[in-house]
C-alpha positions in Angstrom: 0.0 0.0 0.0 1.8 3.2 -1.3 1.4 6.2 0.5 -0.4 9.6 -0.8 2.2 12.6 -2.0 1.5 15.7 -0.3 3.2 18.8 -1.1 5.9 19.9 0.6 6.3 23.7 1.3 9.3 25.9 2.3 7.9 29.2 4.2 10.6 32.3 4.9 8.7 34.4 7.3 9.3 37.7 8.8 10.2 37.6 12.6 8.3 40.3 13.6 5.0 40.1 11.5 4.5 36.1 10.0 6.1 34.2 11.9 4.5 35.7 14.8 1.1 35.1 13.2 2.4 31.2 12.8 3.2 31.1 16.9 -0.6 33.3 17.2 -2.0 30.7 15.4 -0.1 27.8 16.8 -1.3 29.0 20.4 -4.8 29.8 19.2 -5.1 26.2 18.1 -5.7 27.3 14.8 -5.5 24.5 12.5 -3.7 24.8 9.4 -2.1 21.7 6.9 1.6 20.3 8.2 3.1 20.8 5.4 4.6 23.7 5.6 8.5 24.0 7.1 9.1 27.2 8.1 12.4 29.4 8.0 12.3 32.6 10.3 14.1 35.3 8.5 14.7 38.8 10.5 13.0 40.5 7.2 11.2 39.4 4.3 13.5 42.1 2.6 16.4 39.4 3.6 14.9 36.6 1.6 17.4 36.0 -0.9 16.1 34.8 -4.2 18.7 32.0 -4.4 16.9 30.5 -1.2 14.1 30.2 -3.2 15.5 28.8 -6.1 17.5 26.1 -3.4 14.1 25.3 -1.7 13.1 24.0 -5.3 16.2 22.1 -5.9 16.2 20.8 -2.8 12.7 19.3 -2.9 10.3 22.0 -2.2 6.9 21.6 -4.4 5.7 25.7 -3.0 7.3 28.1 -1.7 5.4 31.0 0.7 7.0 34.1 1.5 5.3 36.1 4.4 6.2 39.7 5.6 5.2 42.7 7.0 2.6 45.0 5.3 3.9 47.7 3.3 4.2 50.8 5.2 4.6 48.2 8.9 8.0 47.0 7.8 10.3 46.5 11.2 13.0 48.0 9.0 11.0 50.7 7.2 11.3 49.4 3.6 12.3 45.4 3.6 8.8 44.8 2.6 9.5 46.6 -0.9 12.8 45.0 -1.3 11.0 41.6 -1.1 8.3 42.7 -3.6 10.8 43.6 -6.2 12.5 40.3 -5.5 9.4 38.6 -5.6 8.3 40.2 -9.2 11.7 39.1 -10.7 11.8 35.4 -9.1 8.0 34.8 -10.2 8.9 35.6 -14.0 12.4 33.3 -13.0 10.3 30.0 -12.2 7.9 30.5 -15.3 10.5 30.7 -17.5 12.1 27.5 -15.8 8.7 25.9 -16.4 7.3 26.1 -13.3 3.8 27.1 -12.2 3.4 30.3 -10.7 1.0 29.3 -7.9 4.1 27.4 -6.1 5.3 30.6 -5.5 3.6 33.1 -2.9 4.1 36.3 -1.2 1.5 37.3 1.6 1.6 40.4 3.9 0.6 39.2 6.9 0.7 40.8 10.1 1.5 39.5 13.6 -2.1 39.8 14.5 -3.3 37.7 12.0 -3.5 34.4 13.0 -6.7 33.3 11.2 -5.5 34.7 7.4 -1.9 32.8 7.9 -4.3 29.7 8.8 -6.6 30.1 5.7 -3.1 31.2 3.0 -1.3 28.1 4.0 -4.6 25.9 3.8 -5.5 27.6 0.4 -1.6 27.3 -0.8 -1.0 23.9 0.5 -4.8 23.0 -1.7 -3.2 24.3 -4.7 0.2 22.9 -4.7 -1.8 19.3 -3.8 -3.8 20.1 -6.9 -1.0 21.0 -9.0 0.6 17.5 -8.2 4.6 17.0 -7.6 6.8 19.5 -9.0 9.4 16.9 -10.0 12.3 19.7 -10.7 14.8 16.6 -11.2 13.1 15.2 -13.5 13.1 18.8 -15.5 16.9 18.5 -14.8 18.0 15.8 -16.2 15.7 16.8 -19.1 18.0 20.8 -19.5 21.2 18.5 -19.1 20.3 16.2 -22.2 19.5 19.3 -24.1 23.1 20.4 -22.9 24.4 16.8 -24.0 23.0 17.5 -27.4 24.2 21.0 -27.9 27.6 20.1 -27.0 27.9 17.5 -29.3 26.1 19.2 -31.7 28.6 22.0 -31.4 31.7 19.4 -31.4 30.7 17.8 -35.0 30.2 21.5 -36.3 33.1 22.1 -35.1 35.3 18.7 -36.5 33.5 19.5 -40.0 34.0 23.2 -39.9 30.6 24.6 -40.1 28.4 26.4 -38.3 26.4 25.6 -35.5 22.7 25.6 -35.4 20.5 25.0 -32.4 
């Protein structure tokens, strides 16, 4: 008897605003889906975009970002930093083929346990619907195409000519 997949989401929340809506929740005995592993960050604003792209590597099938709201930022303008990252990873992931609804940003403040409850349980229903992301499998798929170009670019290269992709 196998086992049913569920989704498996990295969270970088805000210390001072999201993650303190996760421990208002937690204590309010909110309930909200499991699968969510959470990383406190001092500031959304610190969320680097290569964390988001190693939580996919690594695994992830979502990834929620959670901060401040803007104009509430703990460091007056982290929030905007993390937008302008967000806008620029979330055209990143489509063009690496994957769905944009693995990706989320949410303002959420550190009195709002209930809307942290209902965005995880709304994410963590989407990425269930969108299935697995199966990023190795997309992987080994770029490093054939890389295997072919390279020695498609070796025989142009033996005969001469030149190369066409």
């Amino acid at each position: 008897m196998s086992e049913a997949w569920e989704p498996r989401i990295v969270a970088f929340f805000c210390n001072w605003c999201t993650y303190t809506a996760a421990d208002l929740a937690g204590v309010s005995r909110l309930k909200y889906a499991p699968n969510l592993r959470t990383i406190r960050v001092m500031c959304s604003g610190r969320v680097d975009p290569q964390f988001v792209l190693e939580a996919f590597a690594r695994g992830a099938d979502g990834v929620l970002i959670g901060g401040c709201h803007p104009g509430d930022c703990h460091y007056i303008s982290g929030n905007y930093k993390c937008l302008r990252r967000f806008k620029m990873l979330r055209r990143l992931v489509r063009d690496m083929g994957i769905e944009e609804g693995r990706l989320r940003l949410e303002w959420i403040a550190a009195s709002e346990g209930e809307k942290l409850k209902n965005v995880v349980n709304e994410m963590v229903a989407h990425v269930r619907a969108l299935g697995p992301l199966r990023l190795n499998q997309k992987f080994a798929e770029w490093d054939e195409e890389m295997n072919q170009l390279e020695h498609a670019v070796g025989e142009a290269q033996k005969a001469k000519e030149p190369v066409h992709a």
